[in-house]
LOLO-989211 format. One record per residue (C-alpha): residue number from 1; residue in three letters; chain; x, y, z. Coordinates in steps of 0.001 Angstrom, whole numbers, m for minus. Example, Ala and Ser with C-alpha at 12.3 -4.5 7.8 and 13.67 -1.06 7.14 Angstrom:
2
<1 'ALA' 'A' <12300 m4500 7800>>
<2 'SER' 'A' <13670 m1060 7140>>
end
This chain:
280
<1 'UNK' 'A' <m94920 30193 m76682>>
<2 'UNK' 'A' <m94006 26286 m76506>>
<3 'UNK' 'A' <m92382 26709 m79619>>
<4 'UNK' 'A' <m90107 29785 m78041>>
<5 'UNK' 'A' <m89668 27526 m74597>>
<6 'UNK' 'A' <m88103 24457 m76796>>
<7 'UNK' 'A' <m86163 27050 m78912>>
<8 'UNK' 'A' <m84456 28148 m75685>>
<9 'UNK' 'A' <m83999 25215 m74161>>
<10 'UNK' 'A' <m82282 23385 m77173>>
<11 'UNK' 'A' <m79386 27328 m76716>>
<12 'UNK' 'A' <m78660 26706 m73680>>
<13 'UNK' 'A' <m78436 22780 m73958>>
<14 'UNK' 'A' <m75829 23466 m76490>>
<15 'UNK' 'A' <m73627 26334 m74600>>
<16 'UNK' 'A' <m73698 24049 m71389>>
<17 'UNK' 'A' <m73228 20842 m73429>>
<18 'UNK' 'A' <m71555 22279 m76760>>
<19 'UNK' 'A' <m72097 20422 m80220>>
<20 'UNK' 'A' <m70115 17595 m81744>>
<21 'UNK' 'A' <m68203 20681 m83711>>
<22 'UNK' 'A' <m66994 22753 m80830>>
<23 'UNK' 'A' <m66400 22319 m77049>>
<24 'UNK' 'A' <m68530 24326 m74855>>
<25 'UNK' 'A' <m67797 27973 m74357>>
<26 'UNK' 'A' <m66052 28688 m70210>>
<27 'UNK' 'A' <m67367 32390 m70341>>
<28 'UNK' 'A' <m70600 31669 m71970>>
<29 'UNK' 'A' <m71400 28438 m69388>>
<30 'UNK' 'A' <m70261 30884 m66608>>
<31 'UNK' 'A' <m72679 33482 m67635>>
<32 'UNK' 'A' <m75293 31063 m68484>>
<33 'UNK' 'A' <m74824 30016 m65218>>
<34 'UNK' 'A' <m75120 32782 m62938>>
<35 'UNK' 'A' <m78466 33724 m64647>>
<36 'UNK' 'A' <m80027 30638 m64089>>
<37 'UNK' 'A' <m79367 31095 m60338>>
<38 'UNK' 'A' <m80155 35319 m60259>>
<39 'UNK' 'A' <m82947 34429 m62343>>
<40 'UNK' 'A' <m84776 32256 m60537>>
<41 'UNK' 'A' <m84744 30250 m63822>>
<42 'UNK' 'A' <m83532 26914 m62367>>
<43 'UNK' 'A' <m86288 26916 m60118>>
<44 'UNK' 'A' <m89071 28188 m62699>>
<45 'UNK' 'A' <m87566 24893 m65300>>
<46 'UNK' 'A' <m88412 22411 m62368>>
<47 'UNK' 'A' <m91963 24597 m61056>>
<48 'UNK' 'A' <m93076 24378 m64687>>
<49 'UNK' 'A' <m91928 21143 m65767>>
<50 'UNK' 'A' <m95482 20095 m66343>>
<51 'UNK' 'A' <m96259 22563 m69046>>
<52 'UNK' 'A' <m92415 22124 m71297>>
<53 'UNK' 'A' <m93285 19590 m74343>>
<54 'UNK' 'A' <m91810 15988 m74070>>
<55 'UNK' 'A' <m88400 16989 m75830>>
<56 'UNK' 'A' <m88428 20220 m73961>>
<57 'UNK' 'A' <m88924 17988 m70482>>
<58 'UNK' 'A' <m85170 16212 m71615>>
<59 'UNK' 'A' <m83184 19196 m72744>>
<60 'UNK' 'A' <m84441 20682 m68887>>
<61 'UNK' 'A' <m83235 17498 m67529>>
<62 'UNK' 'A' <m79904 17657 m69166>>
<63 'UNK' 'A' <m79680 21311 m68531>>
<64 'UNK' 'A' <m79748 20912 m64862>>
<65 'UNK' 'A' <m78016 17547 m64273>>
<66 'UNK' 'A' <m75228 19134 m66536>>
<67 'UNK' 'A' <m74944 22282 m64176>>
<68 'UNK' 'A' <m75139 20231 m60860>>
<69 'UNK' 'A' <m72167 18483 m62006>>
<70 'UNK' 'A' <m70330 22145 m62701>>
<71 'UNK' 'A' <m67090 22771 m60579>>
<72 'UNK' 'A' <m65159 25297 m59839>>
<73 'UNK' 'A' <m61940 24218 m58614>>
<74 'UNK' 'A' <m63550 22424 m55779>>
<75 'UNK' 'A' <m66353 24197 m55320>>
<76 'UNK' 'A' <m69892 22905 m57092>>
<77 'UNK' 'A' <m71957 26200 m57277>>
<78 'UNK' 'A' <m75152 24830 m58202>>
<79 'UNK' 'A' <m74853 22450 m54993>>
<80 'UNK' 'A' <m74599 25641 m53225>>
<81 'UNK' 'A' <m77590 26820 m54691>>
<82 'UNK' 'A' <m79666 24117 m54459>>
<83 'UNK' 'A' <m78395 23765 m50528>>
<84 'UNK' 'A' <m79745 27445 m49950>>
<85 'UNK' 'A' <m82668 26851 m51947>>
<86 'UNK' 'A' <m83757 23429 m50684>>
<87 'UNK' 'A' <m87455 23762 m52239>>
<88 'UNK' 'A' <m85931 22927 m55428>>
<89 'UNK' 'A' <m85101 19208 m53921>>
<90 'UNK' 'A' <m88863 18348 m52418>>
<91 'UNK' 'A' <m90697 19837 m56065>>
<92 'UNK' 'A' <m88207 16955 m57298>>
<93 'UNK' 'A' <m88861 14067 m54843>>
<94 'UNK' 'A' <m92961 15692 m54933>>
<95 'UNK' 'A' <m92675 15124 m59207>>
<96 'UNK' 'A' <m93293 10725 m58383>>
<97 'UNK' 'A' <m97159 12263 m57831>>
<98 'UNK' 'A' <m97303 13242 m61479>>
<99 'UNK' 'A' <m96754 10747 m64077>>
<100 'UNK' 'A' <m95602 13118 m66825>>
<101 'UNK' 'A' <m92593 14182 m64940>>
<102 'UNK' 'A' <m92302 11299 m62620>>
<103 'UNK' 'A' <m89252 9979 m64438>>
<104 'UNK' 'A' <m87794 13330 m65652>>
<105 'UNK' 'A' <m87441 14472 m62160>>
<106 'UNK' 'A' <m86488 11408 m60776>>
<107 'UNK' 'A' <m83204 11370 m63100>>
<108 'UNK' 'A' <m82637 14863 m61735>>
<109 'UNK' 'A' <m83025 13856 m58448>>
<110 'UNK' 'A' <m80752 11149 m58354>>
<111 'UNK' 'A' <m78227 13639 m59531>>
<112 'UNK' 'A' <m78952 15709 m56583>>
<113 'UNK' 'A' <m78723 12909 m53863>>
<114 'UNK' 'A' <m74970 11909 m54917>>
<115 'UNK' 'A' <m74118 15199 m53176>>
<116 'UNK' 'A' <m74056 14090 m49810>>
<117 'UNK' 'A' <m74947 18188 m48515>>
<118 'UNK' 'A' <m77944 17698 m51078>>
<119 'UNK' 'A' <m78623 13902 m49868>>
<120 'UNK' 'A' <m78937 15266 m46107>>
<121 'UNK' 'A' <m80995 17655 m46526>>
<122 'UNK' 'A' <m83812 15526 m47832>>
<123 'UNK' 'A' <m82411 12687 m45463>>
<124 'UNK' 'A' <m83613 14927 m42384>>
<125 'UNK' 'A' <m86732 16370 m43635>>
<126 'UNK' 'A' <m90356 15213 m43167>>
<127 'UNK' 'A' <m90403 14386 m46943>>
<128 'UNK' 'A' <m88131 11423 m46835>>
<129 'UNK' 'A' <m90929 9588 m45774>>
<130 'UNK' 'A' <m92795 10017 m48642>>
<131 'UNK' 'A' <m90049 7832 m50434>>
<132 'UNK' 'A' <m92543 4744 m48530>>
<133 'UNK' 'A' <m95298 6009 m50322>>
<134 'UNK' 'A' <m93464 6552 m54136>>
<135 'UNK' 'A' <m92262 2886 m54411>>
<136 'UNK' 'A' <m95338 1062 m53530>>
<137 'UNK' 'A' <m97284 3521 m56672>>
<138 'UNK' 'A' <m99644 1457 m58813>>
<139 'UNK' 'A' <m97620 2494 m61893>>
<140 'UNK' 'A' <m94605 m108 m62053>>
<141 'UNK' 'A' <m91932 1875 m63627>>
<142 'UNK' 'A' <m92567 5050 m61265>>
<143 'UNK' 'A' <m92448 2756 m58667>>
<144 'UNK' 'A' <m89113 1375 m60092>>
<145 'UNK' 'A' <m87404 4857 m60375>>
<146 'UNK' 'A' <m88366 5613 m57081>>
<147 'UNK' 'A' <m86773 3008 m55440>>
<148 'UNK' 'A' <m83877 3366 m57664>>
<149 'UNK' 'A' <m83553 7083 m56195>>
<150 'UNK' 'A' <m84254 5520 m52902>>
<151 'UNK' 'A' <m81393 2840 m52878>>
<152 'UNK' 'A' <m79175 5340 m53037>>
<153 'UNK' 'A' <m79742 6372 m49519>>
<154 'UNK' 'A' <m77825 3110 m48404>>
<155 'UNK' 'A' <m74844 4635 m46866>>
<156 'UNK' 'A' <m76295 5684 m43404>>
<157 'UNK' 'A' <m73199 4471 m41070>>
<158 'UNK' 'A' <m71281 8073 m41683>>
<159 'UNK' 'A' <m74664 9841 m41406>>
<160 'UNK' 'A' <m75479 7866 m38088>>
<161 'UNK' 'A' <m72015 8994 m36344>>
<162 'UNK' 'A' <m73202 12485 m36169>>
<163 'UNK' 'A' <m73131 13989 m32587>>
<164 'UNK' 'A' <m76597 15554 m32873>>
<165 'UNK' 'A' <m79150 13697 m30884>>
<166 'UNK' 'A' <m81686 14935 m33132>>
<167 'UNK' 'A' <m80022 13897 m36438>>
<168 'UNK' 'A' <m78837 10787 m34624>>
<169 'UNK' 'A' <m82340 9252 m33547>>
<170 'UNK' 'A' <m84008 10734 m36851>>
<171 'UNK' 'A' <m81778 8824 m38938>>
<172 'UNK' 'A' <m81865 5714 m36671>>
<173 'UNK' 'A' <m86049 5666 m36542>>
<174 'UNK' 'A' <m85668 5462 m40235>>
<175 'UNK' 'A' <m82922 3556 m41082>>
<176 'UNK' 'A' <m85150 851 m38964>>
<177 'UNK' 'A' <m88402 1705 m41058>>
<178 'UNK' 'A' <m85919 1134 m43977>>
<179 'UNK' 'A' <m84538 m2092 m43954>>
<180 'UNK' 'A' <m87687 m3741 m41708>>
<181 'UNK' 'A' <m89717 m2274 m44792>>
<182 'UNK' 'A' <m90625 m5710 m47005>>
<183 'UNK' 'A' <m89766 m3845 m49980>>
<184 'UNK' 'A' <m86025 m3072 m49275>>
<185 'UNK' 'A' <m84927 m6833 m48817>>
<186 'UNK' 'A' <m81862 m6125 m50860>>
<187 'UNK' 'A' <m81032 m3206 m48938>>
<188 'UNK' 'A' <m81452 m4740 m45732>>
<189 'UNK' 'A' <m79972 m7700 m46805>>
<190 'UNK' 'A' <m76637 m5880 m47650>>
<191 'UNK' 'A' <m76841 m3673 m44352>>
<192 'UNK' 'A' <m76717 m6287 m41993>>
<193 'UNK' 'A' <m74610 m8712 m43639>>
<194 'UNK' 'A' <m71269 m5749 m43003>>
<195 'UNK' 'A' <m69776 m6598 m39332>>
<196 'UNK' 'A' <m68990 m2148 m38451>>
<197 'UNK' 'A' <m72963 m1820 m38987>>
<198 'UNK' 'A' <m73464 m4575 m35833>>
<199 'UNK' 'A' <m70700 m2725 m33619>>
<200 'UNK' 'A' <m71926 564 m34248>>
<201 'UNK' 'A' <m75828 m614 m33318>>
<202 'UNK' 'A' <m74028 m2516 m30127>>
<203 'UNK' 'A' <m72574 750 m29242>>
<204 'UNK' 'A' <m75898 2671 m29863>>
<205 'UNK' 'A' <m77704 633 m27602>>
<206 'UNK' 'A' <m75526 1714 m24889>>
<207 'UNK' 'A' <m75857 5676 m25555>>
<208 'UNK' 'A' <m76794 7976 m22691>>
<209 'UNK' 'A' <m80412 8642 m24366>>
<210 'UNK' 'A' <m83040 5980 m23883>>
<211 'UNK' 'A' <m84893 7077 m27004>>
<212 'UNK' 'A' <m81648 6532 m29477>>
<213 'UNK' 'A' <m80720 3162 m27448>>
<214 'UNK' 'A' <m84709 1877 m28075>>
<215 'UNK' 'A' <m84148 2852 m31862>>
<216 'UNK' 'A' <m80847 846 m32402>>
<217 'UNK' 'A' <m82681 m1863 m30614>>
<218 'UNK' 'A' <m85138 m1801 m33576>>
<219 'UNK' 'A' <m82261 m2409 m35714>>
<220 'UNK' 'A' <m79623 m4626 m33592>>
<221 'UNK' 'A' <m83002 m7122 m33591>>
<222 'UNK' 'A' <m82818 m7641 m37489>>
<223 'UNK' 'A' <m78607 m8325 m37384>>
<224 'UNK' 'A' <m80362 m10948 m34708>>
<225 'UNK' 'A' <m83312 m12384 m35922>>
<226 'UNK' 'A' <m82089 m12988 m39194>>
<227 'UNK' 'A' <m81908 m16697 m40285>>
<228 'UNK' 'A' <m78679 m15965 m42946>>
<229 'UNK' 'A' <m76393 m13929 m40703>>
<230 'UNK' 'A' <m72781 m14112 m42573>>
<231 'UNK' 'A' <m70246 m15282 m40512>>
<232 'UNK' 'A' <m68507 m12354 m39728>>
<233 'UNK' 'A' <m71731 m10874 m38056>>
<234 'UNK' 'A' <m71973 m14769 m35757>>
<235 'UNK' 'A' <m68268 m14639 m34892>>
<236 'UNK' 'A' <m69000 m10645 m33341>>
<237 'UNK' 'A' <m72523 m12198 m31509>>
<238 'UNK' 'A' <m70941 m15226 m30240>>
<239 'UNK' 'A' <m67790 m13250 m29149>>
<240 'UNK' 'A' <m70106 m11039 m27280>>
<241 'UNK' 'A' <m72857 m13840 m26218>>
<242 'UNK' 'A' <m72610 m13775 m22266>>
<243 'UNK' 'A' <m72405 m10081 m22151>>
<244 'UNK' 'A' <m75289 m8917 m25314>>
<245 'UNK' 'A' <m77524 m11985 m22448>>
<246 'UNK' 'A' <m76981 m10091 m19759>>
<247 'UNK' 'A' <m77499 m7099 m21373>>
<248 'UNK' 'A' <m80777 m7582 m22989>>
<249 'UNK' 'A' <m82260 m9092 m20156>>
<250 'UNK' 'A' <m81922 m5592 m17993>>
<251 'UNK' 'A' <m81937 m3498 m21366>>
<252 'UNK' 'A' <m85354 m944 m20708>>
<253 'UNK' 'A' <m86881 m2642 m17715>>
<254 'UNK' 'A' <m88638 131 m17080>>
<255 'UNK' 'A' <m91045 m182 m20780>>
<256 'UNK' 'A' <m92985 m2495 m18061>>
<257 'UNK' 'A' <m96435 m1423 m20702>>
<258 'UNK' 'A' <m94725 m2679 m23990>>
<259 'UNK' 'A' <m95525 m6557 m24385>>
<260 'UNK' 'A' <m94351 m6377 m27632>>
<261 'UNK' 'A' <m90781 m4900 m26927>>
<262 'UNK' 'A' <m90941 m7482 m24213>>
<263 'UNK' 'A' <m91404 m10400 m26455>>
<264 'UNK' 'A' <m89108 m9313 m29353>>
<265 'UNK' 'A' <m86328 m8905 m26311>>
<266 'UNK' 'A' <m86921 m12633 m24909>>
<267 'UNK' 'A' <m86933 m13820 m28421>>
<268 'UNK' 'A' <m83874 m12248 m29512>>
<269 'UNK' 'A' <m81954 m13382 m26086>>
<270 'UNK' 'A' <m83254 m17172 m26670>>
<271 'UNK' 'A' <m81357 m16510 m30526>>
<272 'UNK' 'A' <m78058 m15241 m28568>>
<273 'UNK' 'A' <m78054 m18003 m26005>>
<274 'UNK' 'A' <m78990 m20706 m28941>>
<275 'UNK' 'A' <m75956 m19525 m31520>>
<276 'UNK' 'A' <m73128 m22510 m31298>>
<277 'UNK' 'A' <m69674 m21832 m33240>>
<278 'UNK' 'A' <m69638 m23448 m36852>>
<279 'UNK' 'A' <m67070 m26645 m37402>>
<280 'UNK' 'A' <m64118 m25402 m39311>>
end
């Protein structure tokens, strides 16, 4: 039955990818195509991973990563798929617990994530959280792929300016456990070093909902605290200083329980009020 499996695989590499003789076949990737979604076939490849031989797990992985990258005209139809048949992503992002597959379906899943309708979706879910868990595994180069897939998450500023409270404080609460996260130094690094990401946390912290302002406070404190701000992000704190002072010092009065908030507050409006402009 292996045997079979591999057989099949290696066909339908070869009409998706074609050979180095002949380009591959329109109709025949079409039709290949639609039965792997009617099928339930894509699914079954990623279900079953575990049981295809080593070879067999990289002819899946091409298979798949070739039809995710399928258009028509401007429409991706495995995108479409995989955005009504989300399950597919979290077996993916769920394949770091098994080190046989770990780094198959982390290739796949990288694939996925460069569609920002597929990169949401996981974004929003419960199971993003998980990605903490993945890059702190025992095995190093599981680990390594996971943050790999994880990095690519960077780009949260478009995701952040979304209307929806829900999707808005979600993505807030953990774009703070992101970059406050010891193992993401480069990612936080990069975040706070662009000036837009500072003005769009300065305008969060003024939003009508308490819960979203006390989020972006989690993150404005980091733009703060840090000891190599660039000097874009010093010009926009000094520009701002007697205002951001006056701010903080009334910002959530009524968190009268939280010593902690408390504290970080005083210590970030001591770093304000201590900031002096550079000599040219």
């Amino acid at each position: 039955a292996s045997e079979e499996v591999s057989k099949s695989l290696q066909a339908m590499k070869e009409i998706l990818c074609g050979t180095n003789e002949k380009e591959p076949p329109t109709e025949a990737v079409a039709q290949l195509a639609q039965e792997l979604y009617s099928s339930g076939l894509l699914v079954t490849l990623i279900a079953d991973l575990q049981l295809i031989d080593f070879e067999g797990k990289k002819d899946v992985t091409q298979i798949f990563n070739n039809i995710l990258r399928r258009q028509i005209g401007t429409r991706s139809p495995t995108v479409e798929y995989i955005s009504a048949h989300p399950h597919i992503l979290f077996m993916l992002l769920k394949g770091y617990e098994a080190p046989q597959i770990a780094l198959r379906c982390g290739i796949m899943l990288r694939e996925c994530i460069r569609h920002e309708p597929l990169a949401k979706i996981i974004l929003f879910s419960n199971q993003f959280r998980d990605f903490f868990k993945y890059v702190e595994l025992s095995t190093f180069d599981i680990a390594s792929d996971a943050f790999a897939t994880f990095k690519i998450f960077e780009d949260y500023e478009k995701l952040l300016q979304s209307e929806n409270y829900v999707t808005k404080r979600q993505s807030l609460k953990l774009l703070g456990e992101l970059i406050l996260d010891r193992h993401n130094f480069a990612i936080m690094t990069k975040y706070i070093s662009k000036p837009e990401n500072l003005k769009l946390m300065m305008n969060l912290l003024r939003d009508k909902s308490p819960n979203i302002q006390f989020e972006a406070f989690h993150v404005f404190k980091v733009f703060v605290a840090s000891p190599h701000k660039t000097q874009p992000i010093v010009e926009i704190l000094l520009k701002n200083q007697p205002k951001l002072i006056e701010f903080l010092s009334s910002f959530q009065k009524e968190r009268t329980d939280d010593e902690q908030f408390a504290d970080e507050k005083n210590y970030l409006i001591k770093q304000i009020r201590d900031l002096k402009k550079t000599a040219p």
